[in-house]
N, C-alpha and C positions, 0 to 999 in steps of 0.2 A: 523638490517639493515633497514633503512626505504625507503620502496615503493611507489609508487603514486597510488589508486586507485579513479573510479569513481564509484558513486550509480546515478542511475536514478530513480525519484519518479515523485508522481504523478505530473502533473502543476501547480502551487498556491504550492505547500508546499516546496519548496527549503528551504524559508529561516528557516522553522519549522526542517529543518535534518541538515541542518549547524551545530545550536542547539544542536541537539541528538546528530550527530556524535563528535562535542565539548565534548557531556557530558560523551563520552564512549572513550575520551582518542586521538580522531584525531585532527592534528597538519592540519596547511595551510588550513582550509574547506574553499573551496570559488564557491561560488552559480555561477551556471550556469543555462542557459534555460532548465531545463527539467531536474535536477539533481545536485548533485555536487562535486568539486574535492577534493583529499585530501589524506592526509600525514600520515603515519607512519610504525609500523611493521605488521611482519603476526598474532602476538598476536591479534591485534588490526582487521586485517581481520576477525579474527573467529570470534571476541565478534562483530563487524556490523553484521553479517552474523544472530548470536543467537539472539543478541540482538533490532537491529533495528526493530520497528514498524512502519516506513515511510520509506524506500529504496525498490527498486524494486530488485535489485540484488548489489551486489558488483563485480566490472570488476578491473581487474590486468592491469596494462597498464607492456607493456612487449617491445614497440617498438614506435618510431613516427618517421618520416621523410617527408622530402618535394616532392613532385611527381609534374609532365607533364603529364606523358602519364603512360596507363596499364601496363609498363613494368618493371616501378619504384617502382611500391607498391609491381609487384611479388619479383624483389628481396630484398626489404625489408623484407617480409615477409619470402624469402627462406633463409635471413641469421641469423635468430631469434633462436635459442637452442632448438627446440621444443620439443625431446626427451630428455632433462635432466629434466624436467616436466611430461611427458605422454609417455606410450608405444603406439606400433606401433598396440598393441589387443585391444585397444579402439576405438572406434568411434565417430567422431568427426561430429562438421557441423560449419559451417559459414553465419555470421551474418552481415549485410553492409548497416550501414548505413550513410546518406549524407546530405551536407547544401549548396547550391551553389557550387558545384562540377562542370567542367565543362568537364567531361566524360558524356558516351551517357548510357553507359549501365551497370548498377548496379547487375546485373545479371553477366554480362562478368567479372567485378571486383570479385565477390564473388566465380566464377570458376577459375580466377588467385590464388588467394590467398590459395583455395583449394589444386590447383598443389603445389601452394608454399611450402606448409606446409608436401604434401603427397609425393614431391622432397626430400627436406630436409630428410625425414625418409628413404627415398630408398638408400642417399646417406648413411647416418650414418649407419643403421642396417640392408638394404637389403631388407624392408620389408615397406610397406606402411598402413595405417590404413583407414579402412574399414567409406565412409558417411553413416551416421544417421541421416533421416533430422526428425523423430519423438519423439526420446527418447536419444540423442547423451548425450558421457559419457564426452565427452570435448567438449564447445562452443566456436570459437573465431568470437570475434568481432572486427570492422573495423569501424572505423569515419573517415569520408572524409571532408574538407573545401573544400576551394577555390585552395588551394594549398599543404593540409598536409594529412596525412592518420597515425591514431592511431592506432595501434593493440591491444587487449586486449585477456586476459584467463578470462572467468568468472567461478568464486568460487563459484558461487551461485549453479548451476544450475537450478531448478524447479523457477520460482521469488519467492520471498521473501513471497511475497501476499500468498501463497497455503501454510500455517502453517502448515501443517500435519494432520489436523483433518479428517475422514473418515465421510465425511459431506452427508447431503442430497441430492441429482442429482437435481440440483438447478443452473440452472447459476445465479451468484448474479449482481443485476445489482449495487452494489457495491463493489470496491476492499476493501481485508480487510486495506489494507496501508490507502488507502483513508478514511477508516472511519477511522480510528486510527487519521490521524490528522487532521481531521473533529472535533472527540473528545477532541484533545490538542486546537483545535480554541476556544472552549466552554466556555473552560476555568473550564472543570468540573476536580471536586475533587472525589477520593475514597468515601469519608465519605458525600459525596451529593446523593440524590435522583435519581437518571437517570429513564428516561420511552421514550421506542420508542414507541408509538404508532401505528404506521403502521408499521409491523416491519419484515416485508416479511419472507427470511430465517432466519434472525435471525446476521447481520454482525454487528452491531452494540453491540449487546447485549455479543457476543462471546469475543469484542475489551475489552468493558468496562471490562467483568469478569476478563478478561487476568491482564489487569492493576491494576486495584482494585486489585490481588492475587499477584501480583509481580511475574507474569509467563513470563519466555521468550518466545518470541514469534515463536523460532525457536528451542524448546525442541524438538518437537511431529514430527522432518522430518531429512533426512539428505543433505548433500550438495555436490557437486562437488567437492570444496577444499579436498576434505579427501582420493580420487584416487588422488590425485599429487603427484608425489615421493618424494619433497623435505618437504614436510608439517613435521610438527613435531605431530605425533597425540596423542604422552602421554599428550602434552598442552592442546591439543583439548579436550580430556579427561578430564582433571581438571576444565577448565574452561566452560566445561557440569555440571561436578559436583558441581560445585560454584554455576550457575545457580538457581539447584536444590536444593539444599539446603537453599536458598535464599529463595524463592517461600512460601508463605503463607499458612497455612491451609485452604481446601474448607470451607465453611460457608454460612449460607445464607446472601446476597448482597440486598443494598437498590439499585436492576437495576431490572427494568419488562420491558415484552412488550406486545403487544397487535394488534392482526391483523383482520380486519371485516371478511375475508375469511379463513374457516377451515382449506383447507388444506394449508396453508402459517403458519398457528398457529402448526400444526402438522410437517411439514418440519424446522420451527426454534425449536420446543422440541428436534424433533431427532441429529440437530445437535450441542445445548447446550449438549443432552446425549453422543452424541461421544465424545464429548470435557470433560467431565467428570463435568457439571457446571449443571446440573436438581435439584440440590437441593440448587440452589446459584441463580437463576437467575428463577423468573415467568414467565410464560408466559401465556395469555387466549383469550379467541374470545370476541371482544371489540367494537363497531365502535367510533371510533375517537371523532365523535361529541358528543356523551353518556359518555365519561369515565372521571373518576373522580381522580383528582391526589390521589398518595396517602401518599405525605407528605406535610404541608405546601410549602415548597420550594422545588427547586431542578431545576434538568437541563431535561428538553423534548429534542430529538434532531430525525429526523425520514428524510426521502428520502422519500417524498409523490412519491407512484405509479399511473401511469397517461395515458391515452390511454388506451390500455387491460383491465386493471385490474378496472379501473373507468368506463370508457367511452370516449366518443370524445368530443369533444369541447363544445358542449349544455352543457354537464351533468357538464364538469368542474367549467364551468362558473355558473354553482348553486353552487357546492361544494364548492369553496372556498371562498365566504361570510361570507355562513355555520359557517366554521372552523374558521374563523376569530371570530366571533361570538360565540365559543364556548369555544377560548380561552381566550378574555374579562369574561365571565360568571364563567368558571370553573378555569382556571389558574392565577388567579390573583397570584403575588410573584412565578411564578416561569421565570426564560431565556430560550424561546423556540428558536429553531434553525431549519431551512426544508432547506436540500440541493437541488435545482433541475434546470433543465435545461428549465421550463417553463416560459417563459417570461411575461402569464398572471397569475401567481400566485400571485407575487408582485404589480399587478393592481386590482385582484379582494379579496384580502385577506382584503382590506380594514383598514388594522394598517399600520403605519409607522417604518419603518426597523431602527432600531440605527446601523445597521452595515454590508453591502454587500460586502463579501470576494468572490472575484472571483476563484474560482478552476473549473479542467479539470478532466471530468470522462472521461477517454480515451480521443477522440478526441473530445468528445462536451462538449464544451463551458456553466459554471452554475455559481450559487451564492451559498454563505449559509447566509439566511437571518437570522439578528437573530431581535427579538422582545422579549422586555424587560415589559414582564406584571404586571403592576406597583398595588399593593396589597392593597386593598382598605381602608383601614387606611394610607397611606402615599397618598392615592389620596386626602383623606379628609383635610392631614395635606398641602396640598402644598395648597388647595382651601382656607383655616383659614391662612394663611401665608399671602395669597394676597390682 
């Protein structure tokens, strides 16, 4: 039976999961702002769920209609089946969100919806289920226009981004989705070189080990979909063990990295070792501007850290000449790539970018420059050409 879900990923990568989710079997993908739609069965739910490394979650659309006022969406939502899905010893929470909606309070929406749903249970089995607004076993979601209101079950639960690894107590200031197709922008290959050089916790180097191995990216967690009553979980079961079976043997990988600060080089060891990648993936205390590739070619690709961990604006504006400078010198032949949200990076780096991919780290607005470091034998050949 085929269903409609949505995935929401990061901003800038729609048209990169269109793609993915194509390649993993979904029918109708069609890019939306901040995600997108798409077709087919619950086969196909579990394997986005395993399989996606650019989706935030997979959401079930389960209901849509047109609304006026708050009293349309509760009973949309009260006439939805919700215990042929979920019992009433779950806990549940509600999620609302809007785009030009012309209701006042998005709060008051997410408390109709609530009754709706905890109505519905009282009516059918007499017993209503209990909110969870920390660790809820069932999330529904709610998309508002101008005049429509979606309902959704998400299958995900945790987002997609939190693989399961037992990582370092580190917030990263990259999602792992984001770097994942950060990586597919690159245009890198398995059997290419990768070096993050500034390489903070380590997200970067976890994405490329994952790919390079042929790991699913949703082995190492479980999911929401597998409390639903109607799931089939012998499927689920098999196509874990497809997965698994699939998956390469560990080995040591041409990906390092390399951080000026210890303890950044010590919190990405530990959680390459949760992830089972220590003997696949280097890591060492580097500074950027000193380090030496270490294959003729290959793909550089790093989240220069900036504020804290640099300094403020004097100290940047030396630094990134610096680096510009270090990459003319040391990286000739190879495609380096710096995602960031600084806008004097690209004025004081001093090279010109062949290519400015707009993406959103959460809510701010970045680039990922890339600079194509032309290897000095074909510099000499293009000057003998002219």
């Amino acid at each position: 039976m085929t269903e409609t879900f949505f995935s929401p990923c990061p901003r800038g990568l729609e048209a990169l999961l269109v793609d993915e989710l194509a390649g993993l079997g979904a029918s109708h993908a069609r890019q939306l702002p901040g995600g997108v739609l798409f077709e087919g069965d619950w086969a196909l739910c579990m394997r986005v769920n395993l399989e996606s490394r650019l989706a935030t979650r997979v959401l079930w659309q389960i209901a849509r209609g047109r609304y006026r006022v708050e009293e349309d969406i509760y009973r949309l939502a009260y006439g939805v089946t919700w215990a042929k899905w979920f019992t009433s010893d779950e806990t549940m929470r509600v999620f609302v969100n809007a785009q030009k909606s012309p209701l006042r309070s998005l709060e008051f929406i997410t408390l109709r919806i609530k009754d709706a749903v905890c109505d519905h249970f009282r009516t059918v089995t007499g017993r209503r289920p209990s909110v969870d607004t920390a660790d809820p076993d069932v999330r529904v979601h709610a998309f508002l226009t101008f005049d429509t209101v979606t309902l959704y079950l998400d299958t995900s639960g945790e987002p997609l981004y939190k693989r399961g690894f037992k990582r370092a107590r580190v917030e990263a200031p990259l999602k792992e989705n984001l770097a994942a197709g950060i990586l597919r922008l690159t245009g890198w290959q398995p059997d290419e070189a990768l070096v993050d050089p500034m390489c903070g916790s380590g997200t970067f180097l976890l994405e490329a080990a994952q790919i390079a191995l042929d790991i699913a990216p949703g082995l190492g967690r479980e999911f929401a979909f597998e409390r639903l009553k109607h799931v089939d979980l012998d499927l689920w079961r098999q196509l874990r063990a497809d997965a698994q079976a699939r998956q390469k043997p560990l080995r040591p990988l041409a990906i390092s990295g390399s951080d000026v600060l210890e303890d950044q080089v010590v919190r990405a060891r530990q959680n390459l070792a949760a992830a089972g990648f220590s003997g696949c993936v280097q890591v060492s205390r580097s500074d950027v501007l000193e380090l030496s590739p270490p294959a003729d070619s290959g793909v550089m690709v790093t989240n220069p850290p900036y504020g804290v961990r640099i300094g403020e604006a004097e100290a940047l504006a030396s630094f990134y000449p610096l680096l510009g400078d270090a990459l003319k010198k040391n990286w000739a032949g190879w495609r380096c790539y710096f995602f960031s949200g600084d806008t004097m990076l690209p004025r004081l780096i001093k090279l010109k970018a062949s290519r400015r991919t707009p993406l959103f780290n959460g809510a701010l607005e970045c680039r990922l420059y890339e600079y194509r470091m032309i290897a000095g034998s074909a510099r000499r050949s293009s000057v003998s050409q002219a």
